[in-house]
C-alpha positions in Angstrom: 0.0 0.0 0.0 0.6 3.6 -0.1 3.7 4.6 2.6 3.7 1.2 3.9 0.0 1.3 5.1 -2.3 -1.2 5.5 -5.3 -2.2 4.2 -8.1 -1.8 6.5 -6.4 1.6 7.7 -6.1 2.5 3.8 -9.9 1.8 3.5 -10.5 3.3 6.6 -8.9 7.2 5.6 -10.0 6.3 2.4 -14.2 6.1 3.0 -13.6 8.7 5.8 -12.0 11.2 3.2 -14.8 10.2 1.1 -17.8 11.0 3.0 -15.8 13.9 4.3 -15.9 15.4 0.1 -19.5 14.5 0.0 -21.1 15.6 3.0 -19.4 19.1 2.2 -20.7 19.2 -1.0 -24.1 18.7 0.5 -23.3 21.6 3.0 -22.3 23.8 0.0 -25.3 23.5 -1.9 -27.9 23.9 0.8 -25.8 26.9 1.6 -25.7 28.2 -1.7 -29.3 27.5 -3.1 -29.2 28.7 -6.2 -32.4 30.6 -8.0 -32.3 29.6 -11.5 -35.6 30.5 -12.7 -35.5 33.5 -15.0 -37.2 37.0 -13.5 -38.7 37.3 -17.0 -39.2 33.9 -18.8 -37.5 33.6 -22.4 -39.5 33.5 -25.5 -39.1 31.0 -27.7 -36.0 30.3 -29.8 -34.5 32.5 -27.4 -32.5 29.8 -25.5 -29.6 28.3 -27.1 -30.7 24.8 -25.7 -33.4 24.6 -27.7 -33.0 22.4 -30.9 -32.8 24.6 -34.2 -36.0 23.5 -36.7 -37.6 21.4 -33.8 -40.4 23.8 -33.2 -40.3 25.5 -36.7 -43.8 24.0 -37.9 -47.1 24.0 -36.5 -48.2 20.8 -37.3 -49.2 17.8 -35.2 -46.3 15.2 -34.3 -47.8 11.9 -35.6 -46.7 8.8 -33.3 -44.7 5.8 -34.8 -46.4 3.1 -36.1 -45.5 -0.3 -34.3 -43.4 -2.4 -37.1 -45.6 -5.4 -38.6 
């Protein structure tokens, strides 16, 4: 191991430093809540998440038909 450590001590520091990371991740973000609804909603084909020609037509999506 490591510096001459062994393994249950290894596995020991290891799930300690572990829970350590993710219990002050937790911490952080129920600290930091973050608002990210817009104070004025976008219109559309403002957002650039939105897939280009997607919404371009106003006609009704028709369903796949099952395969024979």
């Amino acid at each position: 191991m490591p510096a001459g450590v062994s393994w249950p001590r290894y596995l020991k520091v290891f799930t300690a430093t572990f829970l350590t990371m993710l219990a002050g991740a937790e911490t952080v973000h129920r600290y930091y809540k973050p608002d990210l609804t817009p104070d004025i909603p976008p219109k559309a084909g403002e957002l650039s998440t939105e897939m280009l020609g997607l919404k371009t037509t106003n006609e009704q999506v028709q369903p796949l038909q099952p395969r024979p």
